[in-house]
N, C-alpha and C positions, 0 to 999 in steps of 0.2 A: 594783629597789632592792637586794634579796639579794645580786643580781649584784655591781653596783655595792660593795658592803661588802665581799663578798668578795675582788674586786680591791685594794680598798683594804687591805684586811688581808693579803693575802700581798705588797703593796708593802711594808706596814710589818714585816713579818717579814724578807724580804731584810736591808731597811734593818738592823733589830734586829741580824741576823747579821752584815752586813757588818764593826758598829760593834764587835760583841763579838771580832770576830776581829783587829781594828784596836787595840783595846783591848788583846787578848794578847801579840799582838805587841809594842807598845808597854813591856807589862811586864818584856820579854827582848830591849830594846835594850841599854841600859848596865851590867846584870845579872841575877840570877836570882831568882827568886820563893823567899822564904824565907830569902836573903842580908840577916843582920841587922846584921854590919857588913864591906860587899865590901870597902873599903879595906885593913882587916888580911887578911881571909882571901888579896887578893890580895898584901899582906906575906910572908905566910907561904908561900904558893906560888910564891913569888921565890926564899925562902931553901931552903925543901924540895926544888928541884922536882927537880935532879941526885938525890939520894936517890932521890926518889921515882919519877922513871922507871929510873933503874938497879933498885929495887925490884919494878916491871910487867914490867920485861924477863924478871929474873929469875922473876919468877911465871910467867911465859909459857911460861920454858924447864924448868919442873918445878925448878928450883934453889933452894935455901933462899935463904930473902930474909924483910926484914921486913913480914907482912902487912899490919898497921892503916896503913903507908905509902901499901903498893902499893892498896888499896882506895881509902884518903883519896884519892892522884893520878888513879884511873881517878872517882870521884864526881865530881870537879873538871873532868876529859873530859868528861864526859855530861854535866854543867851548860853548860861551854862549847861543847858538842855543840849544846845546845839554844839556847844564844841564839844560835849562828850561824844555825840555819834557822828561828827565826822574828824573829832582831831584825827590826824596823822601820827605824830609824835608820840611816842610814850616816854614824855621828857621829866615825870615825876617821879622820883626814886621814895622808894620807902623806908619811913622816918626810920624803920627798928633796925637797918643795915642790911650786912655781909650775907645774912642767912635765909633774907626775902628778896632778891635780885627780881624773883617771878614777879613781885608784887607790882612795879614798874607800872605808871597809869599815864595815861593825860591829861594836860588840866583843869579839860572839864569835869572827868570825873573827880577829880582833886577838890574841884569847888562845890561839886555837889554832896561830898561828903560834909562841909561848911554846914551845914544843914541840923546834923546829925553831929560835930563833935563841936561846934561854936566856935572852931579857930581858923581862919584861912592859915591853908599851907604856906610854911614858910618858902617853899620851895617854888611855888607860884608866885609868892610875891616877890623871890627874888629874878625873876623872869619878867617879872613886870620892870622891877627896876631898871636890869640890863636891857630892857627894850627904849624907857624914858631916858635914861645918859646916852643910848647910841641915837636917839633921834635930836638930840639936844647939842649933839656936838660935844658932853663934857667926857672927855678921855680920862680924867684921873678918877672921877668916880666910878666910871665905866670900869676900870682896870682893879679897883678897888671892890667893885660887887664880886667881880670874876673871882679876886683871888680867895675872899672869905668863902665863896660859894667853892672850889677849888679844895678849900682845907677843909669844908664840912664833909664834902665827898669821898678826903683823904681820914677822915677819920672814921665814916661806916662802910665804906668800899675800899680800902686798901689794897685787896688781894686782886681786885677786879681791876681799880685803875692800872698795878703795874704789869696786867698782861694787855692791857689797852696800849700803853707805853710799848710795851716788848709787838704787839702788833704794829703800830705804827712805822715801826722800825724793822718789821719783816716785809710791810706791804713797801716801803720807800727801796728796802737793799733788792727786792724781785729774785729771791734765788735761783724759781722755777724759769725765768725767763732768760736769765743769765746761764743757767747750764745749757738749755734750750740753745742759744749763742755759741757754745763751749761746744756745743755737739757738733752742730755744723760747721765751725772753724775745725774742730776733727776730720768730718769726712772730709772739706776739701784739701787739707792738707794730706791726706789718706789717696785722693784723686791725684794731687800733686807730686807724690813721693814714685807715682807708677812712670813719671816719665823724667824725673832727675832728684836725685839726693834719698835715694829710698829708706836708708838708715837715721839719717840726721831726723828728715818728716817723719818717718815712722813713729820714730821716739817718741818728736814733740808732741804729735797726733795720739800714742799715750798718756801722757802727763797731763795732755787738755781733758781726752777723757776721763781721766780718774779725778782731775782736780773737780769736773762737772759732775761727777759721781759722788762727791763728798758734798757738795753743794743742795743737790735735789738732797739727799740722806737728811742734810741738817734740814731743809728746807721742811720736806715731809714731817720729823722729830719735832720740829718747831711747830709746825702748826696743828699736830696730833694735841700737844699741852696747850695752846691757846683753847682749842676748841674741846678739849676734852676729852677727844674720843679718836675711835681709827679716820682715817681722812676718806676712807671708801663708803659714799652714799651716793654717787650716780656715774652714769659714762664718764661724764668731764672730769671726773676729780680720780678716777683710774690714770689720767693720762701721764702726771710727774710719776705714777708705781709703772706703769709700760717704759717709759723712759728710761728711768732708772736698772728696770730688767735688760732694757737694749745694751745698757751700755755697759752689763757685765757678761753679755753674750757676744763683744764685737772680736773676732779672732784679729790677729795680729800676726804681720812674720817681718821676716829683715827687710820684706821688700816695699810693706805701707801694710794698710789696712786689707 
């Protein structure tokens, strides 16, 4: 029994860690812990930043330069140091579109490229926003950043958002799960028909399987094209093609299943 608890306790300890590091993570996707408003601070690091790295440089090279600068830009480094290695998110999509989907970053490396092209991402900054309007209570600008950020995504990703959409609307209809239901309402109907109405249940105990049959079909077809490719890459995902094989192997007679 000791045993047994004890397994069970360093399962849930994993778990605890896994979730607290998941967590962290999480906290240094779209900025940094103790950022009370990133929106301006990333304002201001727009307008400083020439300054302020001519200011590092010079720190660098022993040369007068102005300190509280050159500190503020490297602070701002090391912030953006740290959400590059542990953002979570790869919530920055890449300015050129449709044809770099791979390019997808987080935003700390987003802002460490700042460095290097002089312009914070627009795509950063509008994450900043969305984060100032929802802590702020104002809904119409909130709703207002959403939908500009919305149509910018609708003009480099098109083809991506509408199988985003056609996903959403495979994972909400469950078709694997539903035939899954379809089957089993077959066999007991199939169990049913052996001891009254063998004809009538037989039938209906048909028409569920076959209509379950066309369900997995669309279901597999559907998510072959979301994802590109055949849906066979491990055990679990055999399991709607074994289903699907079962249920054009079930014999039938006038008397049920």
């Amino acid at each position: 029994m000791s045993r047994n608890y004890a397994r069970r306790f360093q399962k849930d300890l994993v778990r605890l860690h896994s979730n607290v590091n998941l967590y962290q993570r999480l906290k240094y996707s779209l900025s940094y812990p103790g950022a009370t408003d990133f929106l301006s601070e990333l304002m201001q690091f727009q307008e400083t930043l020439a300054a302020g790295v001519e200011a590092v440089r010079a720190k660098q090279a022993g040369q007068p330069h102005d300190e509280a600068a050159a500190n503020r830009m490297i602070a701002l480094g090391q912030n953006f140091i740290a959400m590059s290695q542990a953002g979570y998110l790869l919530a920055i999509p890449a300015l050129a579109g449709e044809n770099h989907e791979a390019e997808w970053q987080n935003a700390g490396n987003a802002l460490l490229q700042t460095f290097e092209t002089g312009q914070v991402s627009p795509f950063v900054l509008t994450y900043a926003g969305i984060g100032r309007t929802w802590r702020s209570g104002n809904a119409d600008q909130f709703n207002e950043i959403v939908r500009l950020y919305s149509q910018q995504l609708e003009r480099n990703y098109a083809a991506t958002l509408k199988k985003c959409d056609a996903e959403v609307r495979f994972n909400s209809a469950e078709p694997f799960y539903v035939s899954t239901v379809l089957y089993v309402l077959a066999f007991l109907l199939g169990v049913f028909s052996w001891l009254r109405w063998p004809e009538t249940l037989g039938r209906a105990g048909f028409w569920i399987v076959a209509l379950a049959w066309v369900l997995a079909t669309v279901g597999i077809a559907t998510r072959m094209w979301l994802e590109g490719r055949p849906p066979v890459t491990n055990l679990s995902s055999l399991r709607p093609l074994r289903r699907l094989g079962r249920s054009r192997a079930v014999p039938y007679s006038r008397s049920g299943l």
